[in-house]
MARKESE-694249 format. One record per residue: y, x, z of N, C-alpha, C in turn; residue number from 0. Coordinates in steps of 0.02 Angstrom, whole numbers, plus 50000, padded with zeros to 5 digits. Layout:
N
Y,X,Z,Y,X,Z,Y,X,Z,NUM .
...
This chain:
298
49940,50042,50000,50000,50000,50000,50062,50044,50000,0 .
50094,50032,49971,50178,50069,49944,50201,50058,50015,1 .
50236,50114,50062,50303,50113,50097,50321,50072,50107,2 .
50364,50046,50034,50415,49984,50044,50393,49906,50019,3 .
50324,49919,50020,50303,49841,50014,50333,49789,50061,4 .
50359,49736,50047,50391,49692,50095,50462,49703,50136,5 .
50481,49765,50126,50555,49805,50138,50577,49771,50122,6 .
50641,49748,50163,50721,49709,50149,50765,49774,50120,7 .
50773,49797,50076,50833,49847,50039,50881,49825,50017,8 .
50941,49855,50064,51005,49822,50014,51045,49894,49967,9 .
51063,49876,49934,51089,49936,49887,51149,49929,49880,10 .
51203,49960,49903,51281,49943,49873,51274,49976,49784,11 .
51347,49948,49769,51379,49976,49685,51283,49967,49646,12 .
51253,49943,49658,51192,49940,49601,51188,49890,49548,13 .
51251,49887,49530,51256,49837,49467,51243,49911,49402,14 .
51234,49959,49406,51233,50020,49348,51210,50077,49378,15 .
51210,50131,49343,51179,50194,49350,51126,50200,49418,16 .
51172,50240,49446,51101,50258,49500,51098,50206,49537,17 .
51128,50165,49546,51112,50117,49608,51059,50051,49559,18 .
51065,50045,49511,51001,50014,49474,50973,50045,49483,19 .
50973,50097,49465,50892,50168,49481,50865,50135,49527,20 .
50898,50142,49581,50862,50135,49656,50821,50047,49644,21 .
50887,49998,49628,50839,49938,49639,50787,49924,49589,22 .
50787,49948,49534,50739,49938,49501,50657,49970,49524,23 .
50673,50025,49568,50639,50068,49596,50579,50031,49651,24 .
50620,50023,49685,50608,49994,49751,50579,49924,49739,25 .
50606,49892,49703,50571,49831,49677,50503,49835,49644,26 .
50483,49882,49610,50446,49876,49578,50372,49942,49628,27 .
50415,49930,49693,50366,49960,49743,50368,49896,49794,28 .
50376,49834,49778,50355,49783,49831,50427,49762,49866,29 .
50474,49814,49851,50541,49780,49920,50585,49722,49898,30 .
50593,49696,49929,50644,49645,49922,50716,49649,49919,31 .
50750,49676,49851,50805,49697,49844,50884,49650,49863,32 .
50925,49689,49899,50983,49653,49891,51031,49699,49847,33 .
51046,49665,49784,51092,49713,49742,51163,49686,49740,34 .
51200,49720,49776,51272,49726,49782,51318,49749,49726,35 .
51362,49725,49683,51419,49764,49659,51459,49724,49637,36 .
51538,49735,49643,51581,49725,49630,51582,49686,49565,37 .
51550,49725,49527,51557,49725,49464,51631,49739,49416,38 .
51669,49787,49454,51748,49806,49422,51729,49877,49388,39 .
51769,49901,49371,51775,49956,49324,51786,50019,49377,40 .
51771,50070,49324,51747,50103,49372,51811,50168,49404,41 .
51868,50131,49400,51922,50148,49432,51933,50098,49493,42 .
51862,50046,49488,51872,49995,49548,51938,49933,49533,43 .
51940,49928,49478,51992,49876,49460,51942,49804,49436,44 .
51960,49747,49429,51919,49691,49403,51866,49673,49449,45 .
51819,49640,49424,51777,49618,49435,51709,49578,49391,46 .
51651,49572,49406,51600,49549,49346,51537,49524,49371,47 .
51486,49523,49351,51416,49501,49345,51363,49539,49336,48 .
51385,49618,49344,51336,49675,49337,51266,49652,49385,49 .
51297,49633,49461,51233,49605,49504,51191,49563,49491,50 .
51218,49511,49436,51175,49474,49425,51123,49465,49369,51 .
51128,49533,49318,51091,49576,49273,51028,49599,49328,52 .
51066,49629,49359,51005,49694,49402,50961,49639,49424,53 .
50971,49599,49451,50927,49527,49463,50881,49504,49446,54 .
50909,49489,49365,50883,49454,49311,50826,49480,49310,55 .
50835,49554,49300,50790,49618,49279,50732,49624,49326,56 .
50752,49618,49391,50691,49622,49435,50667,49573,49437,57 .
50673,49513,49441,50625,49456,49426,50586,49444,49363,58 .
50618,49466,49304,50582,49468,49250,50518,49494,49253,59 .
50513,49576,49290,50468,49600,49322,50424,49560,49354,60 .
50456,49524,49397,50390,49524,49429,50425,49508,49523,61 .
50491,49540,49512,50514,49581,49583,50548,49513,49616,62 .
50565,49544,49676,50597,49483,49729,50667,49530,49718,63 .
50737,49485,49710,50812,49503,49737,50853,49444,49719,64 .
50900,49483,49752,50974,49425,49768,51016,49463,49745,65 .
51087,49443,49716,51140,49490,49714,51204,49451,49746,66 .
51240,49511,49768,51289,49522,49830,51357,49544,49760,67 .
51391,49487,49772,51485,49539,49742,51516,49547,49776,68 .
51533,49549,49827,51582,49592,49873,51582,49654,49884,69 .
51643,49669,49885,51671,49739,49877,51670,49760,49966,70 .
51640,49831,49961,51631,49857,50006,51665,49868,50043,71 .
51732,49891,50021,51772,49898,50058,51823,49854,50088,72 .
51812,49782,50097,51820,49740,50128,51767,49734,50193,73 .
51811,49726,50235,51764,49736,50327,51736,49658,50310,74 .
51758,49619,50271,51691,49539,50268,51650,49545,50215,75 .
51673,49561,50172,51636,49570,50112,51589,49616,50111,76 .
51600,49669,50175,51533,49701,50195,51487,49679,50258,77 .
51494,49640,50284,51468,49618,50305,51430,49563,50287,78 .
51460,49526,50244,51417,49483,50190,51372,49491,50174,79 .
51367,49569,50142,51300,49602,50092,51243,49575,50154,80 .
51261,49621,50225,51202,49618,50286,51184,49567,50282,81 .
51233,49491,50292,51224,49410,50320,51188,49391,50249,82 .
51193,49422,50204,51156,49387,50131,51068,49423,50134,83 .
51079,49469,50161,51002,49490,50175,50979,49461,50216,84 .
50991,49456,50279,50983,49423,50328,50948,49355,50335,85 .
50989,49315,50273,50997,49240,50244,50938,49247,50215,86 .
50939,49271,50166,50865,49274,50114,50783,49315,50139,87 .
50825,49358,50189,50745,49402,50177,50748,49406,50269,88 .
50782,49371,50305,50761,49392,50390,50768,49441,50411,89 .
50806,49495,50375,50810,49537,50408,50836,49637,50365,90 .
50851,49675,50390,50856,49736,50350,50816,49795,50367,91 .
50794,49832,50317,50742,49880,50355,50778,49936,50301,92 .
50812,49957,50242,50831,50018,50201,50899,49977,50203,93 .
50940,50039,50208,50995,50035,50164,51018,50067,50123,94 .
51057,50069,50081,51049,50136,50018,51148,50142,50013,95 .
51202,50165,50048,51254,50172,50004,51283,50194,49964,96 .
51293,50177,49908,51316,50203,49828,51358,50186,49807,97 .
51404,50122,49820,51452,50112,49802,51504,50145,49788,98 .
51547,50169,49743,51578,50197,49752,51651,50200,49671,99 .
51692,50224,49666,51743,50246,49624,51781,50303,49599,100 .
51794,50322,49556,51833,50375,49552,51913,50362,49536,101 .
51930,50405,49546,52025,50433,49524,52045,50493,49522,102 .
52021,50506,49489,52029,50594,49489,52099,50617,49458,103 .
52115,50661,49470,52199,50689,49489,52186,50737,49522,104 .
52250,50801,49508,52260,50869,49541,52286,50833,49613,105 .
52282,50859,49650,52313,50841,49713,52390,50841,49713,106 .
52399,50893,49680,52480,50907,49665,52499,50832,49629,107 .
52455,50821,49564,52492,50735,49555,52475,50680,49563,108 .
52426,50676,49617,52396,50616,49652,52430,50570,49675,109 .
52436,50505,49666,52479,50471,49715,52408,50465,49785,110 .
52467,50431,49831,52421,50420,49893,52396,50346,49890,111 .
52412,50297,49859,52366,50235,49821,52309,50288,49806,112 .
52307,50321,49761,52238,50342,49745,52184,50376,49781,113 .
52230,50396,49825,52213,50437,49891,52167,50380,49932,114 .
52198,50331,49948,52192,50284,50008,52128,50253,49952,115 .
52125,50234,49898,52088,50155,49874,52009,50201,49866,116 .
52001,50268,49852,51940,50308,49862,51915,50318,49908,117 .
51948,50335,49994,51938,50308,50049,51910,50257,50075,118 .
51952,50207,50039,51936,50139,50060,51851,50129,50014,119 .
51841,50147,49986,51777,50138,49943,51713,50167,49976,120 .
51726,50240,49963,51687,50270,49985,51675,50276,50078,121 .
51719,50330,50091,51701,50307,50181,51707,50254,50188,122 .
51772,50201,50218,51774,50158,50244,51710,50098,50237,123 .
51703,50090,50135,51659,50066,50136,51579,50055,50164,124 .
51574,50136,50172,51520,50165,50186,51499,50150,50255,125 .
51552,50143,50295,51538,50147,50366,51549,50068,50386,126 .
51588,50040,50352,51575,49946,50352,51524,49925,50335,127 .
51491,49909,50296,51404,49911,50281,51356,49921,50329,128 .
51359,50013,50356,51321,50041,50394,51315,50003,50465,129 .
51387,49994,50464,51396,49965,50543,51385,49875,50549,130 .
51386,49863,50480,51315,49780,50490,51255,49787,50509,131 .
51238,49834,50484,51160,49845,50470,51144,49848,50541,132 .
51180,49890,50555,51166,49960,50614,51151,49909,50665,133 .
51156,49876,50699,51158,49816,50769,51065,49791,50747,134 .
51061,49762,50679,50984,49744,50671,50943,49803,50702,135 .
50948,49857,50658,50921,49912,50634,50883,49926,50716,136 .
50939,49947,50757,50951,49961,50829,50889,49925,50838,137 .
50892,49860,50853,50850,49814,50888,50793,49807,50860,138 .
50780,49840,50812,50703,49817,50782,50663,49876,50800,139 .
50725,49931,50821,50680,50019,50810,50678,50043,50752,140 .
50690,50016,50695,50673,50035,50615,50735,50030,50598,141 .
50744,50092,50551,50795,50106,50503,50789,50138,50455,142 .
50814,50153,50397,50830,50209,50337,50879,50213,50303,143 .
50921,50246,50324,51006,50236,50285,51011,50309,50254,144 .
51031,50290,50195,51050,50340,50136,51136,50337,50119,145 .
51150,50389,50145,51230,50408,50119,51243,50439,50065,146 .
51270,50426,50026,51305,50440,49958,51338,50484,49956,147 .
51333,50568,49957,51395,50617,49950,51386,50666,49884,148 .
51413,50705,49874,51426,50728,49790,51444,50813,49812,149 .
51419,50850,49747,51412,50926,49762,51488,50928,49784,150 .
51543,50882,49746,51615,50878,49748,51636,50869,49816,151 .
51596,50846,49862,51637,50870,49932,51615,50923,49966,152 .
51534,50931,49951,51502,50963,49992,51518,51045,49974,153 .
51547,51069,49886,51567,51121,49865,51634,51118,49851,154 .
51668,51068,49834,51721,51074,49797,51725,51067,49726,155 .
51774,51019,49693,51786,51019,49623,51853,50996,49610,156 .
51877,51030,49560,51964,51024,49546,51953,50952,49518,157 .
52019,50948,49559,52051,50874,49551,52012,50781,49575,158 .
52001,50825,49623,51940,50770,49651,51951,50790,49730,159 .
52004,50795,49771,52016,50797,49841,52019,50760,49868,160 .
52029,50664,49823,51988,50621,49887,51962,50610,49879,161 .
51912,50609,49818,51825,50591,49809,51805,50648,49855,162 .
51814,50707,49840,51790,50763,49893,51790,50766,49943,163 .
51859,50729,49997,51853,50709,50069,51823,50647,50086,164 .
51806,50609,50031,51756,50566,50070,51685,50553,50079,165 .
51671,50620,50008,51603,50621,50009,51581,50691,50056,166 .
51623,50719,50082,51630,50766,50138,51608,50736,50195,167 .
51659,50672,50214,51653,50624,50269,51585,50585,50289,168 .
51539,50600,50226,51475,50554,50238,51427,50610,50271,169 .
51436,50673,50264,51401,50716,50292,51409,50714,50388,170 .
51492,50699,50396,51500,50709,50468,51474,50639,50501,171 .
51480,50577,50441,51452,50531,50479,51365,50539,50510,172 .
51335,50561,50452,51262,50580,50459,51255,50585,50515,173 .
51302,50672,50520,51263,50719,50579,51276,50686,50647,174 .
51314,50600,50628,51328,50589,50696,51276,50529,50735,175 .
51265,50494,50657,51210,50424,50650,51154,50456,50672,176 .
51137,50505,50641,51052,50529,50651,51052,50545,50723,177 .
51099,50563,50768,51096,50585,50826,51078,50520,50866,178 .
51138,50475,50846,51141,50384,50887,51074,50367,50851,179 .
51046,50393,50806,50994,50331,50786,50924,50372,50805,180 .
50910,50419,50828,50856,50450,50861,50794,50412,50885,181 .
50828,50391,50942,50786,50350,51004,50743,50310,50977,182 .
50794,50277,50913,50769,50205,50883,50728,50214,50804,183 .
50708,50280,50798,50673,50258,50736,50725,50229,50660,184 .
50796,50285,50680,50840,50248,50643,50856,50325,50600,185 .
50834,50342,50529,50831,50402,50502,50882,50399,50462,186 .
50951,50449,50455,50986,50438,50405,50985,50520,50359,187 .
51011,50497,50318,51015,50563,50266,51060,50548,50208,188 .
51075,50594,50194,51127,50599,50137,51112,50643,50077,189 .
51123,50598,50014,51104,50611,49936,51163,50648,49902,190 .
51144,50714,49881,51212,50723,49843,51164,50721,49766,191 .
51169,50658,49715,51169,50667,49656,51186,50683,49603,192 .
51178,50680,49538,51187,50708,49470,51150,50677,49431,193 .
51207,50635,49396,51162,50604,49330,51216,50587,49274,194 .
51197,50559,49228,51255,50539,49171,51262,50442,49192,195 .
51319,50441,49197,51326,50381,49230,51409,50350,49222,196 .
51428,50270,49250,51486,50270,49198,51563,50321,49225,197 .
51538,50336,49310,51602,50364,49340,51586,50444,49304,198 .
51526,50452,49286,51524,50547,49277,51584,50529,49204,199 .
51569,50473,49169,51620,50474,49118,51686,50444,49096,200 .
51715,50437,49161,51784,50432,49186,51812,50489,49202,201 .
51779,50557,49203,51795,50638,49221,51816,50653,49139,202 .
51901,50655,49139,51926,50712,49081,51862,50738,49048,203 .
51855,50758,48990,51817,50804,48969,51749,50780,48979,204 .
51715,50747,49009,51646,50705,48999,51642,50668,48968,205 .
51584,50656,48916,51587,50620,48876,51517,50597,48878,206 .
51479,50531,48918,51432,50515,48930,51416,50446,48887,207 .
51346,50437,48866,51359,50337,48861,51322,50338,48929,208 .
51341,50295,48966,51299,50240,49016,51240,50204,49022,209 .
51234,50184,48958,51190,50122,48935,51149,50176,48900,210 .
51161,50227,48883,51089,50280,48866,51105,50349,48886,211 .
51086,50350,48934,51096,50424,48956,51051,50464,48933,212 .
51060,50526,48944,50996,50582,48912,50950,50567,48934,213 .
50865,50573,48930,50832,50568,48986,50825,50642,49032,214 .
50823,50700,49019,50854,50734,49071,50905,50738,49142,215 .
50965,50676,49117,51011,50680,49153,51026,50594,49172,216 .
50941,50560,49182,50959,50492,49175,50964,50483,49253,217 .
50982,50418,49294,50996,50407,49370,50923,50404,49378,218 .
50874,50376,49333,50825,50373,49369,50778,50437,49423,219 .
50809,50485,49384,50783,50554,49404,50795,50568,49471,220 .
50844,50531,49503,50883,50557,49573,50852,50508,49621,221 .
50807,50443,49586,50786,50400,49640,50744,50430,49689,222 .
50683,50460,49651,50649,50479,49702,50677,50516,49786,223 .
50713,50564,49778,50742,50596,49827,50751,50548,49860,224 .
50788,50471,49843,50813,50420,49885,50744,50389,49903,225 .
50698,50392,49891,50626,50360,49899,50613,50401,49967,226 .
50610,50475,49963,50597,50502,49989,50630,50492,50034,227 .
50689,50478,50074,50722,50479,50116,50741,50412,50150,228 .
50685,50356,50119,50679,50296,50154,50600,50281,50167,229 .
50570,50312,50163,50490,50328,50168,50470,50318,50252,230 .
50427,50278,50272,50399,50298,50356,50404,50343,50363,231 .
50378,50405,50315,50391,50487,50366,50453,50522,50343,232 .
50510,50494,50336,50578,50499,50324,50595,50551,50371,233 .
50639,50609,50317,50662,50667,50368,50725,50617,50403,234 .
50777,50649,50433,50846,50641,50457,50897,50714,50454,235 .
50925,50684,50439,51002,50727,50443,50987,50789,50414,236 .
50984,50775,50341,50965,50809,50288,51015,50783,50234,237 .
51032,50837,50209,51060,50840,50129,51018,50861,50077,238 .
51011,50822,50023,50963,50823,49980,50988,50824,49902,239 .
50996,50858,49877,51030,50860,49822,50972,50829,49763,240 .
50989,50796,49710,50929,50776,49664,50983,50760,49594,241 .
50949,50782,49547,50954,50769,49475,50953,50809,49417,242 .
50936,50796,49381,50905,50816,49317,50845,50863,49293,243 .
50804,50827,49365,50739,50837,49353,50736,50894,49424,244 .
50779,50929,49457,50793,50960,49496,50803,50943,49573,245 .
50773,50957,49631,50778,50947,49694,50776,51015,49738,246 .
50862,50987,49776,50844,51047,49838,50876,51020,49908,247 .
50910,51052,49975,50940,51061,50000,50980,51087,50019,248 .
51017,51084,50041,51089,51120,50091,51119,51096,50145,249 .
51134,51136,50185,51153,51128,50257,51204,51147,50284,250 .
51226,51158,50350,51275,51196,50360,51255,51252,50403,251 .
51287,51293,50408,51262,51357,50460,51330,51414,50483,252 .
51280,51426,50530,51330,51467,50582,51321,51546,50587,253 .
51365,51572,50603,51344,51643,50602,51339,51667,50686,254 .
51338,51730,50691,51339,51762,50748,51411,51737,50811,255 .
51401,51720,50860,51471,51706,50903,51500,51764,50906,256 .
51578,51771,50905,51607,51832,50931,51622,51833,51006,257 .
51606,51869,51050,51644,51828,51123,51684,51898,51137,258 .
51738,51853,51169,51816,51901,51166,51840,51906,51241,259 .
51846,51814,51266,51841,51803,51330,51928,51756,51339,260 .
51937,51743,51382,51998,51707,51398,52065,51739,51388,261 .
52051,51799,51395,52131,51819,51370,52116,51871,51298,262 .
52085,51797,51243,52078,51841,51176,52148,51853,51149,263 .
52183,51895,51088,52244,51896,51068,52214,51894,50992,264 .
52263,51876,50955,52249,51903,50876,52228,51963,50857,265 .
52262,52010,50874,52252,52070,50871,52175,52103,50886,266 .
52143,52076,50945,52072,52067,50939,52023,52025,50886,267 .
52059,51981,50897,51983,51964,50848,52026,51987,50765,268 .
52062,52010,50764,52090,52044,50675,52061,52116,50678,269 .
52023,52141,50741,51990,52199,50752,51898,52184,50728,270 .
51858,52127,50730,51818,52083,50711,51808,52030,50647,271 .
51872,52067,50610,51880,52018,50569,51838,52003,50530,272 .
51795,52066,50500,51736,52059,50447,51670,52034,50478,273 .
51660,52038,50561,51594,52029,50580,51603,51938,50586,274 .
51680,51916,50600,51694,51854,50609,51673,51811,50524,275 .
51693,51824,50480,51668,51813,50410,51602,51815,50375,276 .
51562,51873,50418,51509,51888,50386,51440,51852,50401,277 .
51426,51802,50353,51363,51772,50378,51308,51773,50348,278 .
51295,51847,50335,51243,51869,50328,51159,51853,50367,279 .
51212,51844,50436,51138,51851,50502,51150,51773,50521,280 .
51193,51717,50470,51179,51639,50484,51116,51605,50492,281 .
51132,51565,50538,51074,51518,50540,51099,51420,50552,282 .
51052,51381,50516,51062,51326,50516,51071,51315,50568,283 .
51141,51265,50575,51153,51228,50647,51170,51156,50653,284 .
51174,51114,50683,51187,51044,50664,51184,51017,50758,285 .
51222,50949,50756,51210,50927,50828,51159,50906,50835,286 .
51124,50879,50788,51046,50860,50791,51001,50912,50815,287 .
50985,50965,50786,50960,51014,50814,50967,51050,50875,288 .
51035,51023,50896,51030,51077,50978,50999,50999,51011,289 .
51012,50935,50988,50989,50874,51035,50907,50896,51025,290 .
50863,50922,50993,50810,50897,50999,50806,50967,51002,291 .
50841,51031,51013,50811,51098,51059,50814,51082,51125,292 .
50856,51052,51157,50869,51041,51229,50820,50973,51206,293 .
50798,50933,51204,50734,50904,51227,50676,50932,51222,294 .
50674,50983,51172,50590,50996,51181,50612,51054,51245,295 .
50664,51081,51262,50659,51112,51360,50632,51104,51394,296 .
50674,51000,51395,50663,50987,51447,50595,50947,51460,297 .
């Protein structure tokens, strides 16, 4: 029996690319999809019926879903998605967040509208959703939440500083969920993908179709990782990079402490400066990991 046989999955933005990946995915492993999207363009303007394609599609199959149009980044309209699962299927056991937009601009000529409405998409959205779910999730003991972040926050890419700080922001939420969601059997992790898709071709200089991507560089390629990371033996508080046929990780890490003492000055540690930089002798660190070094102590 599949994992997600009988799974309540809700999927934000899965009216296209990867977030169909996922529901077509998952559906056609037994779960009971809730497919969410706006259905606006992919500067997040308008609105449409993309959800109710992805739908069509899984029932044609064979599959069980509902579709959700509210925009995420409305604190009701995300909560909706939860109360529409809730309504139809009793309950949530995956969540997948993908929703998302671009506006890409140098920072130098960004307005802060553009600043704020990518925010509002991505984190805010991200963490309105999460925090429906999250109260079930709690109480059942069962969870699997997938955060949406991009090599673009986690490395950097010109002209993308608030897609980059918010897909930055899904990493700090992680390392903070997986900690709160421990106790309870509540696993989160975060996807940084790559595929040809309609926001990769809203980027200057990309030139993708949507509706046929390469198959090298199609969304479906990135589902699995997301499979993987809603699975019973689901890692946590992991970054997982996936696409185009390619899977890895990355983390964050720490190097050696310098200790100086209470009356450090500049002048000291500018005497340390290269051993302070050099993280050669790094090692992975995360709050998760010192929570579950100090439990296996004690």
């Amino acid at each position: 029996m599949s994992d997600f046989e009988g799974k309540v999955v809700v999927i934000t933005g899965a009216g296209g690319g990867l977030g169909k990946a996922h529901a077509l995915e998952f559906a056609s492993r037994g779960a009971k999809v809730v497919v969410n999207d706006l259905g606006g363009s992919g500067d997040g303007t308008g609105s449409g019926d993309a959800a109710d394609v992805v739908v069509d599609e899984i029932k044609a199959a064979g599959g069980e879903a509902i579709a959700n149009k509210a925009s995420v980044s409305d604190k009701a309209g995300a909560q909706s998605i939860i109360d529409d699962a809730v309504s139809a299927y009793g309950t949530v056991d995956i969540l997948v967040n993908n929703a998302g937009i671009l506006r890409d601009k140098s920072f130098k000529n960004m307005e802060m509208g553009d600043w704020d409405i990518v925010m509002d998409v991505h984190l805010n959205g991200t963490a309105y959703v999460t925090k429906a779910a999250w109260p079930i999730m709690y109480e059942k003991n069962y969870g699997r939440i997938v955060l949406t972040s991009s090599v673009s926050g986690i490395y950097g890419n010109f002209g993308q500083a608030n897609y980059a700080a918010a897909k930055m922001g899904m990493v700090g939420m992680m390392n903070v969920l997986s900690i709160e969601g421990l106790s309870k059997n509540i696993r989160v992790n975060t996807l940084a993908p790559a595929a040809e898709t309609r926001l990769i071709g809203t980027i200057p200089g990309r030139e993708v179709n949507p509706d046929d991507p390469r198959p090298e560089s199609h969304p479906r390629l990135v589902t699995p990782a997301v499979l993987l990371m809603c699975a019973e033996d689901a890692p946590t508080n992991r970054i997982i990079h996936a696409g185009n046929g390619s899977y890895y990780s990355s983390a964050i890490f720490s190097n050696e402490h310098i200790q100086i003492g209470a009356d450090a000055t500049y002048e000291e540690l500018l005497e340390q400066k290269d051993k302070l930089l050099d993280m050669s002798n790094s090692e992975e660190m995360s709050g998760l990991l010192r929570v579950m070094k100090q439990a296996q102590k004690s």
